[in-house]
N, CA and C of each residue as an Amber inpcrd file, in Angstrom:
protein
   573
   1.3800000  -4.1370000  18.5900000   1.0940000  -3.8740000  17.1870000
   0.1180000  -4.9310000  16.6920000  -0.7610000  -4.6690000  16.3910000
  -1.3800000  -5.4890000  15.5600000  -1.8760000  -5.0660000  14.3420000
  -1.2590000  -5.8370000  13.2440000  -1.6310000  -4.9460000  11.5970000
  -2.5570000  -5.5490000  11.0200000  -2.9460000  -7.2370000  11.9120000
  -4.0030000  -7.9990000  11.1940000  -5.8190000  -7.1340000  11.5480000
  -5.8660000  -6.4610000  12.4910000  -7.3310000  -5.9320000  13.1190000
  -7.2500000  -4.7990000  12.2650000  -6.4460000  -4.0060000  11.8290000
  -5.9330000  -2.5770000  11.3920000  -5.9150000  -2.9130000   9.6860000
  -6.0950000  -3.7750000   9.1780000  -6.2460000  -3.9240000   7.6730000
  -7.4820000  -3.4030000   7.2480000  -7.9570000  -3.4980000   7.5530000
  -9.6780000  -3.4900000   7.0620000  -9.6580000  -2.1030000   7.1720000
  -9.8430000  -0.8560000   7.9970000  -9.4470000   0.2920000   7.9650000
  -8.7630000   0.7690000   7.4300000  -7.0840000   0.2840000   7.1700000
  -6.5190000   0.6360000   6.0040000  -6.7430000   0.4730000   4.9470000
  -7.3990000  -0.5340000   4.9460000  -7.6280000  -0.9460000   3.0920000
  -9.1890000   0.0370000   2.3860000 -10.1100000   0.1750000   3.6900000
 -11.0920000   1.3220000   3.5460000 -10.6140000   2.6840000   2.7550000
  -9.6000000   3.1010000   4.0020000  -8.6280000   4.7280000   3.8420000
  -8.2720000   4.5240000   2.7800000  -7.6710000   3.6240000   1.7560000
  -6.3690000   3.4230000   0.7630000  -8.2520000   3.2500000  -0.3110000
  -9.3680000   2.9860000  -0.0790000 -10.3070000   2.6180000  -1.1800000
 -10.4990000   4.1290000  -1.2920000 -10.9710000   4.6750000  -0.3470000
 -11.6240000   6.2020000  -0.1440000 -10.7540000   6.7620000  -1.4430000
  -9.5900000   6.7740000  -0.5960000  -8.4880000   7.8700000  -2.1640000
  -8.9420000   7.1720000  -2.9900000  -8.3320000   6.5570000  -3.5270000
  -8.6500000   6.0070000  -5.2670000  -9.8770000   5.9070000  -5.5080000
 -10.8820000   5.5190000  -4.9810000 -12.0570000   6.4500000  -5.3140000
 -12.6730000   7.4850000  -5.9940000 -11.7450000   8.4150000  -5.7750000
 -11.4820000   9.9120000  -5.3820000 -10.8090000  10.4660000  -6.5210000
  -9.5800000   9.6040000  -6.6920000  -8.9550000  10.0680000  -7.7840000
  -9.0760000  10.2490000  -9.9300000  -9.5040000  11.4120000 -10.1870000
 -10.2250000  11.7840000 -11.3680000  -8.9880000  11.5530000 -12.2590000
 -10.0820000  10.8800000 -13.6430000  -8.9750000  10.3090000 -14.5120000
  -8.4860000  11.1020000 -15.2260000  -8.8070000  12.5540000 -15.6270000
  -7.6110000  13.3570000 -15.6510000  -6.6410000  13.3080000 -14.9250000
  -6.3550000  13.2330000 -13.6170000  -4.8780000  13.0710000 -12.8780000
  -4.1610000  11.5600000 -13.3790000  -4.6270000  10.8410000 -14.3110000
  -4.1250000   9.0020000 -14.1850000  -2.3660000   9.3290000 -14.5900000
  -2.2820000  10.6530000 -15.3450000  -0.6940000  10.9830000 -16.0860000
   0.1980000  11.9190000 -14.5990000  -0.7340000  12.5130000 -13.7720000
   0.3380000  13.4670000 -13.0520000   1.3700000  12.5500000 -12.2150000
   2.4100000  13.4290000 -11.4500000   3.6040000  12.6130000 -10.7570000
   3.0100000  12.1810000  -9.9170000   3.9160000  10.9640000  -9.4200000
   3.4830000  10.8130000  -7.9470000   5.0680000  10.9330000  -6.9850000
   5.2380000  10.7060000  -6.1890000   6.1710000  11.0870000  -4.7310000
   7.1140000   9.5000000  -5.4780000   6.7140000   8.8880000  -5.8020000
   7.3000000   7.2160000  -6.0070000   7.9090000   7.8080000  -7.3860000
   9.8750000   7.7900000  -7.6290000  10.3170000   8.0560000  -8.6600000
  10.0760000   7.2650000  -9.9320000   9.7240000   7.6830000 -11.1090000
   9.3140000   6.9000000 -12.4350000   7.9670000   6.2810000 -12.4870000
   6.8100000   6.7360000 -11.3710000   5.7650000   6.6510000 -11.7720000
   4.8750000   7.4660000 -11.5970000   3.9860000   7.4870000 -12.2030000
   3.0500000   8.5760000 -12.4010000   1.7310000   7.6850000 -11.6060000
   0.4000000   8.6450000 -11.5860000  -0.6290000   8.6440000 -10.8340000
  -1.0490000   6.6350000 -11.7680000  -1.0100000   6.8050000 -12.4940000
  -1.5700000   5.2560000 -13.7380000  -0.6430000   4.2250000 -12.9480000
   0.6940000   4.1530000 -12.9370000   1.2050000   3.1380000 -12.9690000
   1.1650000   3.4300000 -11.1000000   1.1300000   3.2720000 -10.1710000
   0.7250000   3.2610000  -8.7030000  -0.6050000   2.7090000  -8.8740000
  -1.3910000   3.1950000  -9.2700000  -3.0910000   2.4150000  -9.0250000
  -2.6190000   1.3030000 -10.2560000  -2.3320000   0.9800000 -11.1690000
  -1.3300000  -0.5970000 -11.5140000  -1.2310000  -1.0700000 -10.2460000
  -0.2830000  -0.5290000  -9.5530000   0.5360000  -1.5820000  -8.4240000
  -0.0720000  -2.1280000  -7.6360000  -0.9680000  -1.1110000  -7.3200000
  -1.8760000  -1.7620000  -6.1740000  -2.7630000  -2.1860000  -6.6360000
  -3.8390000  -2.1550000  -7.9240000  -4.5890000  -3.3340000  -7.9480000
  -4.0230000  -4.7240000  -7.9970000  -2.8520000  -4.9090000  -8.7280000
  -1.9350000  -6.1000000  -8.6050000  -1.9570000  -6.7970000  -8.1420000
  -0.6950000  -5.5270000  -6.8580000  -0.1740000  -6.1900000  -5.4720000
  -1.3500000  -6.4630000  -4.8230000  -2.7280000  -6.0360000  -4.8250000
  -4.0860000  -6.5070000  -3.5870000  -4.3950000  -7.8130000  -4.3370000
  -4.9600000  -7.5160000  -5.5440000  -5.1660000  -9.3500000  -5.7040000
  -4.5200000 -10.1110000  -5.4960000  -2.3170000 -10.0450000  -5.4500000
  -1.8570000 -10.9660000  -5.3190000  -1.7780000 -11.5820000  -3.9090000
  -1.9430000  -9.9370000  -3.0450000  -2.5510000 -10.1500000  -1.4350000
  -3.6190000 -11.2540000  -1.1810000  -4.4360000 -11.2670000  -2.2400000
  -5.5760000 -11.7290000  -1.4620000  -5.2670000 -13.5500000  -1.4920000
  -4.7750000 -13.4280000  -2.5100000  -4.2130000 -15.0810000  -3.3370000
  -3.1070000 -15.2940000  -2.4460000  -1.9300000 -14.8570000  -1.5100000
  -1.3940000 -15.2870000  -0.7990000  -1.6570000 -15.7740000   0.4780000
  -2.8810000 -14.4500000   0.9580000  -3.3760000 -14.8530000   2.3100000
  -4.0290000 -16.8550000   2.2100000  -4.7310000 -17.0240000   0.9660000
  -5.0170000 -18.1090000   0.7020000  -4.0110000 -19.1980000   0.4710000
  -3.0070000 -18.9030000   0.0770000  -2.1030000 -19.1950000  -0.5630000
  -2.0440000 -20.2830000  -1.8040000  -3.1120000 -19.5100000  -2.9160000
  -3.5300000 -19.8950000  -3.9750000  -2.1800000 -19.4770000  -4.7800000
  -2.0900000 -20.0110000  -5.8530000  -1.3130000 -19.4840000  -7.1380000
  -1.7880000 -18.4680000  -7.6480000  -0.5260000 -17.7240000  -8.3720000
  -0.8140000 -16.2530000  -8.9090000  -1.2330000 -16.7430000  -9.9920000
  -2.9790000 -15.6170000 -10.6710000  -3.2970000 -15.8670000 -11.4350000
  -3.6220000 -14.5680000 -11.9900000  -4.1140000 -14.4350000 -13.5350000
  -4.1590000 -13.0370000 -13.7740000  -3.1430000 -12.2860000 -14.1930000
  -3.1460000 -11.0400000 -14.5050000  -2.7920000  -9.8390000 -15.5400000
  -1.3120000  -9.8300000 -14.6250000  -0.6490000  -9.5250000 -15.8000000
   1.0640000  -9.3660000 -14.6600000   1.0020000  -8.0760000 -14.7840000
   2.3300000  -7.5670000 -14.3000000   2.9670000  -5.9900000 -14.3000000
   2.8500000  -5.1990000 -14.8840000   2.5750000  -5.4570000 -16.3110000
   2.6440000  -5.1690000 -17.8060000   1.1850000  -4.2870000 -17.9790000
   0.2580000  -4.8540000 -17.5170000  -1.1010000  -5.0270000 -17.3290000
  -1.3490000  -3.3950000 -17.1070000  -2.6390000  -2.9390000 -18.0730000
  -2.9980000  -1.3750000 -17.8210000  -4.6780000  -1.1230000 -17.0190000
  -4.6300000  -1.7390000 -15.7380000  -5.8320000  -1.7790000 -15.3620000
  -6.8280000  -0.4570000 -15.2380000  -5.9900000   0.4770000 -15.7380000
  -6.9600000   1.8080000 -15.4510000  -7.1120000   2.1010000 -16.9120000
  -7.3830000   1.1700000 -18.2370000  -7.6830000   1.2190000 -19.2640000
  -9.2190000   0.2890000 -19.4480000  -9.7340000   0.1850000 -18.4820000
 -10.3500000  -0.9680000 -18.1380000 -11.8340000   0.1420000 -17.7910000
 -12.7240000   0.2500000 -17.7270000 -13.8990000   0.7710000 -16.9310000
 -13.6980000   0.0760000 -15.7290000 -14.1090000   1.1970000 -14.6840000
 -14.5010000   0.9380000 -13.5680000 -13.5280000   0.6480000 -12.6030000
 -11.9750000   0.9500000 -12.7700000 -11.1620000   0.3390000 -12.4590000
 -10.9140000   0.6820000 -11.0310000 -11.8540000   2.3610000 -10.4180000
 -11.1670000   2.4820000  -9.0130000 -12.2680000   1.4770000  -8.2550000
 -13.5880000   1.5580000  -8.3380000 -14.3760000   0.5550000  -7.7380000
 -13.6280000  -1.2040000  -7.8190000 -12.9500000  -1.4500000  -8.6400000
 -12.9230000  -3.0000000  -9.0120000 -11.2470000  -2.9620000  -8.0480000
 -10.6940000  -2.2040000  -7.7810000  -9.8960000  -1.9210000  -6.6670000
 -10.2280000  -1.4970000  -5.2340000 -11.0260000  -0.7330000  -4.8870000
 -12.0340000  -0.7590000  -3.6530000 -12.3940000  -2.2810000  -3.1800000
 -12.9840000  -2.9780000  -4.2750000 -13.7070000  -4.4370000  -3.7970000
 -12.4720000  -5.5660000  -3.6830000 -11.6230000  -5.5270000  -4.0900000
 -10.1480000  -6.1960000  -4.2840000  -9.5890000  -5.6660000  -2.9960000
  -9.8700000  -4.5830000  -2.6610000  -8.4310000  -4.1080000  -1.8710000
  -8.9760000  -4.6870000  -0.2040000 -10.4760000  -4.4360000  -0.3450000
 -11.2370000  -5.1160000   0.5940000 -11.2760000  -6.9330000   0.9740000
 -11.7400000  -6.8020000   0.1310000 -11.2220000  -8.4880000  -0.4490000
  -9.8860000  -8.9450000   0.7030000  -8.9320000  -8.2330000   0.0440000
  -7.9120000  -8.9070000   0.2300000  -7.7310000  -8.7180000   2.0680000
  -8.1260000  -7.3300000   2.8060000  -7.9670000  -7.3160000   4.3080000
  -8.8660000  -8.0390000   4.9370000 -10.1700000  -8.5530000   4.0960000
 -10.7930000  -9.9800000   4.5980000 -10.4440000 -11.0800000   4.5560000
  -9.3680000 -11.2910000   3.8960000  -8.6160000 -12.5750000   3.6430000
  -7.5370000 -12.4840000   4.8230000  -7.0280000 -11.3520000   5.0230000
  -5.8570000 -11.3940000   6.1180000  -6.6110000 -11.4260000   7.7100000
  -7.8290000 -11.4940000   7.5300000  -8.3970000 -11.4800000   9.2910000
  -8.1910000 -13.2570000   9.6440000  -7.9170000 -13.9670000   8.9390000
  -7.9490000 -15.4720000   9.2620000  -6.7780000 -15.6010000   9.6460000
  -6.5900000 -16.0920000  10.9070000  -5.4900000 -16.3140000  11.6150000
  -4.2660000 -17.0810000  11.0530000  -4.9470000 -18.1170000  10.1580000
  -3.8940000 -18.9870000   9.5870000  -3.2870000 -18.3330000   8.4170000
  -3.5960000 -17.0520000   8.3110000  -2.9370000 -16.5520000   6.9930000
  -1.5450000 -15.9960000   7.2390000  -1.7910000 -15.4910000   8.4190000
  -0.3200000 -14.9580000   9.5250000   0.5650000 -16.4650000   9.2500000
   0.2590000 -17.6110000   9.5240000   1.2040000 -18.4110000   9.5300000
   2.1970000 -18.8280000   8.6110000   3.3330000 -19.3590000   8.9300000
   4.2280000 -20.0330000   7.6690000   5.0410000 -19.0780000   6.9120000
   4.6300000 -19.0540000   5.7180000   5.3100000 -18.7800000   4.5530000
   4.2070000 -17.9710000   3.7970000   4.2230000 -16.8320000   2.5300000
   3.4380000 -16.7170000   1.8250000   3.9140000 -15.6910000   0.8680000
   3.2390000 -15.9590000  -0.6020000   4.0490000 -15.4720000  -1.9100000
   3.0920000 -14.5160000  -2.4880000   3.6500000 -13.5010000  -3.0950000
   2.5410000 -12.3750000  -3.6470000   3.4100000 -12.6030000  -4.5600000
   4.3260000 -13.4410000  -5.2220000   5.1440000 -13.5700000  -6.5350000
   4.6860000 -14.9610000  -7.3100000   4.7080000 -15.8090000  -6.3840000
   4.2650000 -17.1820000  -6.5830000   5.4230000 -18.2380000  -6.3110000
   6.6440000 -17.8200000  -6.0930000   7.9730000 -18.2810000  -5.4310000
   7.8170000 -18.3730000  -4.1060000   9.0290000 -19.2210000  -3.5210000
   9.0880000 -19.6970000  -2.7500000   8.4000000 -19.0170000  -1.0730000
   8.0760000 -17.5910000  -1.0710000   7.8590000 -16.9530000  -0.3060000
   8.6540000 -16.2930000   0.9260000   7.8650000 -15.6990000   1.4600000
   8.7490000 -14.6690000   2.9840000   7.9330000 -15.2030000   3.9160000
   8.0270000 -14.8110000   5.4090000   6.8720000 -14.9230000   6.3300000
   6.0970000 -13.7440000   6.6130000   4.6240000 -15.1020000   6.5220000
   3.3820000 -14.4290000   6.3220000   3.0070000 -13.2000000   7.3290000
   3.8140000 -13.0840000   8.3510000   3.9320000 -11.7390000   8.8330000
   4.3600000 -10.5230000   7.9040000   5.3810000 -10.7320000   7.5540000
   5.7070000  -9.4790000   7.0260000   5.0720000  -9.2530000   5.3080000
   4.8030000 -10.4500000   4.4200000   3.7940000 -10.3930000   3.7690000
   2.6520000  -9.5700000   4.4100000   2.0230000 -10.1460000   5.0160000
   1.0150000  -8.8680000   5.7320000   1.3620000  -7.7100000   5.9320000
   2.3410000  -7.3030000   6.3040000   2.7020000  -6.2720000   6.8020000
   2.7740000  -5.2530000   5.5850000   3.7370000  -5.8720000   4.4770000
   3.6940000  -5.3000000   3.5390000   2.1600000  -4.9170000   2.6400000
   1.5510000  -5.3700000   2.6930000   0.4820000  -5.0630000   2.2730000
  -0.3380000  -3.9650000   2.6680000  -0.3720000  -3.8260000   4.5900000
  -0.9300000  -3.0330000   5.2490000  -0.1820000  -1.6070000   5.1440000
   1.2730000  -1.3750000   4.5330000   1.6410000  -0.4400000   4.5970000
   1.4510000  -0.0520000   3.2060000   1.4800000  -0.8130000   2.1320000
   0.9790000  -0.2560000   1.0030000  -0.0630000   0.7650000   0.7250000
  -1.1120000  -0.1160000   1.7450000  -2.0170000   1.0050000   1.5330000
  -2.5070000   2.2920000   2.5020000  -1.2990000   2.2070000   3.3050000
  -1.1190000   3.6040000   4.0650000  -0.1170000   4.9880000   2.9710000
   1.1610000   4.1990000   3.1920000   2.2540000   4.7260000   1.6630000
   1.6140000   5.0030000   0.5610000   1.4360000   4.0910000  -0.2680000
   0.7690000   4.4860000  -1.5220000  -0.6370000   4.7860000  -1.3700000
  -1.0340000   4.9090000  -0.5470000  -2.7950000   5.5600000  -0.4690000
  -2.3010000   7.2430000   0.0070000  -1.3080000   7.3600000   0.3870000
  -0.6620000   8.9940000   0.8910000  -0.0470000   9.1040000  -0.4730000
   0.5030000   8.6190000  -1.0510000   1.3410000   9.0490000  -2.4300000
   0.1390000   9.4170000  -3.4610000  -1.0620000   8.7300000  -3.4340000
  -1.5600000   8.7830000  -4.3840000  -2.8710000  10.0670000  -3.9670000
  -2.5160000  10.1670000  -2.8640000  -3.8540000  11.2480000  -2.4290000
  -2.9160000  12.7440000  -2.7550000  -1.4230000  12.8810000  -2.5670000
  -0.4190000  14.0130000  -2.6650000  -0.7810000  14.4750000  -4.2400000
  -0.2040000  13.4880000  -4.5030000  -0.4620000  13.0980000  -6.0390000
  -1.1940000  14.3260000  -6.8990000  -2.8160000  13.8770000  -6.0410000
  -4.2220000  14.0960000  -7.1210000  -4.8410000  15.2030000  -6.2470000
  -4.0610000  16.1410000  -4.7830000  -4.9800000  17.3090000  -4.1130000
  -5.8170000  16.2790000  -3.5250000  -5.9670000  15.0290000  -2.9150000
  -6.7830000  14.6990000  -2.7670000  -6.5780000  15.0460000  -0.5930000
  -7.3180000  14.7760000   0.2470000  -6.2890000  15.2310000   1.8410000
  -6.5180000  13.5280000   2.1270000  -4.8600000  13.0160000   2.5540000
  -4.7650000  11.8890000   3.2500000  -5.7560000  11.4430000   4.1530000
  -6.5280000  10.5430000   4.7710000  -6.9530000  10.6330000   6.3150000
  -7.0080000   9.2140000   6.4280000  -6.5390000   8.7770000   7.3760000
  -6.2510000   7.7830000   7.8410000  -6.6590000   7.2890000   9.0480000
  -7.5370000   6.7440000   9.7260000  -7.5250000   6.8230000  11.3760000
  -6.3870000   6.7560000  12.0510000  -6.2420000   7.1340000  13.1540000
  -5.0650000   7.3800000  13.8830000  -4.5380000   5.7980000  14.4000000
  -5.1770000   4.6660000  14.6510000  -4.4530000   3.8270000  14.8290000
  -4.1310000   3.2800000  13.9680000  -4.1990000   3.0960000  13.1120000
  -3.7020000   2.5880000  11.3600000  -2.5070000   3.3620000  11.4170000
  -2.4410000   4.4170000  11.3910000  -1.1460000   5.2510000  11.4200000
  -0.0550000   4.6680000  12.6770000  -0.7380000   4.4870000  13.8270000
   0.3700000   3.7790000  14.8190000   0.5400000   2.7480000  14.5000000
  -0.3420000   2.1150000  14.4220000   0.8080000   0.2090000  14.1590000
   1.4000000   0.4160000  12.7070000   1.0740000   1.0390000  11.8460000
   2.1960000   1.1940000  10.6960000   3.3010000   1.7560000  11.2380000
   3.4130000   2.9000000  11.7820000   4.9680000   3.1330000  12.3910000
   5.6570000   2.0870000  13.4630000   4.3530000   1.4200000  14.2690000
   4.9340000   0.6490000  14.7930000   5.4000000  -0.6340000  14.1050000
   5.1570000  -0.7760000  12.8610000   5.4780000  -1.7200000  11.8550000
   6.8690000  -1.6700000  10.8720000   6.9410000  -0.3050000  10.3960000
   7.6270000   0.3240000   9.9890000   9.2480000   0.6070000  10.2960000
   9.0630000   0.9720000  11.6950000  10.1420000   1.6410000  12.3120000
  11.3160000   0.1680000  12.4220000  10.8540000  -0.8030000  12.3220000
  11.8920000  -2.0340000  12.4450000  11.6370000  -2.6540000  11.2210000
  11.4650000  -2.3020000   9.9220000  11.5060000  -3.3480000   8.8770000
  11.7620000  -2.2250000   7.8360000  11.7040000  -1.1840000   8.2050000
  11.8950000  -0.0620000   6.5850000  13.9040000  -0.3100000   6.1050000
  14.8770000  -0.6990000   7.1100000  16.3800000  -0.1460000   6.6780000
  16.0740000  -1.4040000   5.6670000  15.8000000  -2.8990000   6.1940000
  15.2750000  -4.2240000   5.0630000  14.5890000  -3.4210000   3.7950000
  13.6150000  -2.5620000   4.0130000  13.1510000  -2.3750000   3.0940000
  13.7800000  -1.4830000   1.9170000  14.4870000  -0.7760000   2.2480000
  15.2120000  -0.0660000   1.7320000  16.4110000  -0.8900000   0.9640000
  17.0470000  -1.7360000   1.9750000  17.8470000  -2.7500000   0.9520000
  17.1400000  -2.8760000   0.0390000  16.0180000  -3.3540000   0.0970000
  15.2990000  -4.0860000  -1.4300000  15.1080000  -2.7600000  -2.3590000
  15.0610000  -2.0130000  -2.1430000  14.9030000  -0.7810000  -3.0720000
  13.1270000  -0.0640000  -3.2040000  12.7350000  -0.7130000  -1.8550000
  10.9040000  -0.6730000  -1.9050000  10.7270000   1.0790000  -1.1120000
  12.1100000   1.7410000  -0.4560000  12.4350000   2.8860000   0.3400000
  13.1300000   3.6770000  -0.0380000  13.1350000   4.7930000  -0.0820000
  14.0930000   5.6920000  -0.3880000  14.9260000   6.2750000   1.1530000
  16.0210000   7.0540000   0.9580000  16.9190000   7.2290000   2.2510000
  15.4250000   7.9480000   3.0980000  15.6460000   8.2230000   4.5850000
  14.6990000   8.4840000   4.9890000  14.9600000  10.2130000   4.5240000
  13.2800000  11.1510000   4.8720000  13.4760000  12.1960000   4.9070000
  13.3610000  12.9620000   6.1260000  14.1120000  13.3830000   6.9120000
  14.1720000  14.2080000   8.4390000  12.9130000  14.5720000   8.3760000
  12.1560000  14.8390000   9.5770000  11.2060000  15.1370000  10.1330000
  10.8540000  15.4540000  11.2780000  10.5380000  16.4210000  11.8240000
  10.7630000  16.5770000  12.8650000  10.0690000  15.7750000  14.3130000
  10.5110000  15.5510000  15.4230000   9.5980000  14.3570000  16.1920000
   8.4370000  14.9910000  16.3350000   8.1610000  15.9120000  16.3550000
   6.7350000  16.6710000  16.9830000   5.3800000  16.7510000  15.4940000
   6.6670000  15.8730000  14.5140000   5.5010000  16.0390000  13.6650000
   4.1520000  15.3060000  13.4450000   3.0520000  15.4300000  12.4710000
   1.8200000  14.6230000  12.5100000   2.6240000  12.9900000  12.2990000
   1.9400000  12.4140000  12.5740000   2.4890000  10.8020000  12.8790000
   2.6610000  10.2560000  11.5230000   1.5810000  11.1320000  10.4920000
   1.4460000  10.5380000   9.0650000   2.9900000  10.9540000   8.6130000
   3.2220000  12.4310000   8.7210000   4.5670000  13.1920000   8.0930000
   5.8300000  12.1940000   8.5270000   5.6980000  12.0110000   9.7440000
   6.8230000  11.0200000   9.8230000   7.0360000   9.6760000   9.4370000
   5.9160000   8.7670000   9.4320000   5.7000000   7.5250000   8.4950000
   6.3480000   8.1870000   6.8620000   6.2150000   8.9230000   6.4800000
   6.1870000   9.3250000   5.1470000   7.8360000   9.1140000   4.7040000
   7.9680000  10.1400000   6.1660000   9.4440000  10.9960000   6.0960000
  10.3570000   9.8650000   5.6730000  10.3750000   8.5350000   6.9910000
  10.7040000   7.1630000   7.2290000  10.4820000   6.9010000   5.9240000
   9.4700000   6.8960000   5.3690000   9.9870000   6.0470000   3.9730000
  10.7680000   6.6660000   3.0130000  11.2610000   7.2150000   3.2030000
  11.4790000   8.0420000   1.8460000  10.8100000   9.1790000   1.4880000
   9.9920000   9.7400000   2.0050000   8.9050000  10.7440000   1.1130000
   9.2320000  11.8600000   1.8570000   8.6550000  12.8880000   0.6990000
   8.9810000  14.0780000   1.5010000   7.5920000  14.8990000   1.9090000
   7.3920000  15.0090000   3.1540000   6.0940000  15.2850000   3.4750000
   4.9560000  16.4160000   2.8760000   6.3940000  17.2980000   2.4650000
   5.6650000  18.0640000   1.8730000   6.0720000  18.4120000   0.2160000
   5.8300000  16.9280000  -0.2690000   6.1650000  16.6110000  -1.7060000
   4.7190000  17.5940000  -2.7550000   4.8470000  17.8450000  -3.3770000
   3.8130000  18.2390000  -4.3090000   4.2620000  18.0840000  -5.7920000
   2.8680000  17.9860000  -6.4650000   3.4660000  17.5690000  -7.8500000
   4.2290000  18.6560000  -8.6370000
């Protein structure tokens, strides 16, 4: 598995959608319960800057939770360059090391910090493409080391409440449907 070579591609795939996504859809559902298409592109411009500030392991600075970044012009481009940003920050080896905080507390290890990040924008770049009609595409190895990422850290994740129970899927399915399934999602969710 390697999720540090596989960022940069994901974080491409996860720019492409939001890109993509027309601000008439900013109100429709998304697959993620209690948020809509607005508050997901929130999360992830956020969570990528706070990505990028951990890989460094700068202090959190900037707009908190609260924050309505798609009230803003320009907001899917200024997430494209952020989201990029931030999988250029994770190619430096020393960012894998130690400890590292996307909260500004004490931190987790900078593995799975990474990790979390790289699946964000597989997950929520599929939630948000379901979302808006937009079609997922992902390269196919981005999709394997996320399951291969996945498949041993989602029941953790689920403790934290970041997963929903999984949804059955069948093994023969597309690799994306089952990443999905695994998290919680239902593959063939529609709004």
């Amino acid at each position: 598995m390697d999720v540090r070579s596989q960022m940069p591609p994901a974080a491409e795939a996860a720019a492409r959608i939001v890109l993509r996504v027309p601000e008439a859809k900013l109100d429709a559902p998304t697959p993620c319960p209690g948020w809509d298409v607005r508050a997901l592109i929130n999360h992830l411009i956020l969570w990528s800057a706070r990505g990028e500030a951990a890989a460094h392991r700068l202090p959190i600075t900037g707009p908190g939770e609260d924050h309505d970044f798609t009230a803003e012009p320009g907001w899917a481009g200024r997430y494209a360059e952020q989201v990029r940003k931030t999988a250029e920050a994770w190619q430096d080896p020393a960012a894998w090391e130690g400890n590292a905080s996307l909260s500004g507390g004490e931190g987790m290890p900078a593995q799975f910090v990474g990790g979390i990040l790289f699946g964000e924008c597989v997950t929520h770049g599929w939630d948000l493409a379901v979302a808006t009609g937009i079609e997922p595409v992902f390269p196919p190895e981005v999709l394997r080391v996320e399951w291969e990422r996945l498949v041993p850290t989602v029941e953790m994740g689920r403790e934290y409440g970041a997963f929903g129970a999984e949804v059955p899927v069948p093994e023969d399915a597309p690799l994306l449907d089952r990443i999905v399934g695994l998290s919680g999602r239902d593959p063939h969710w529609t709004p």
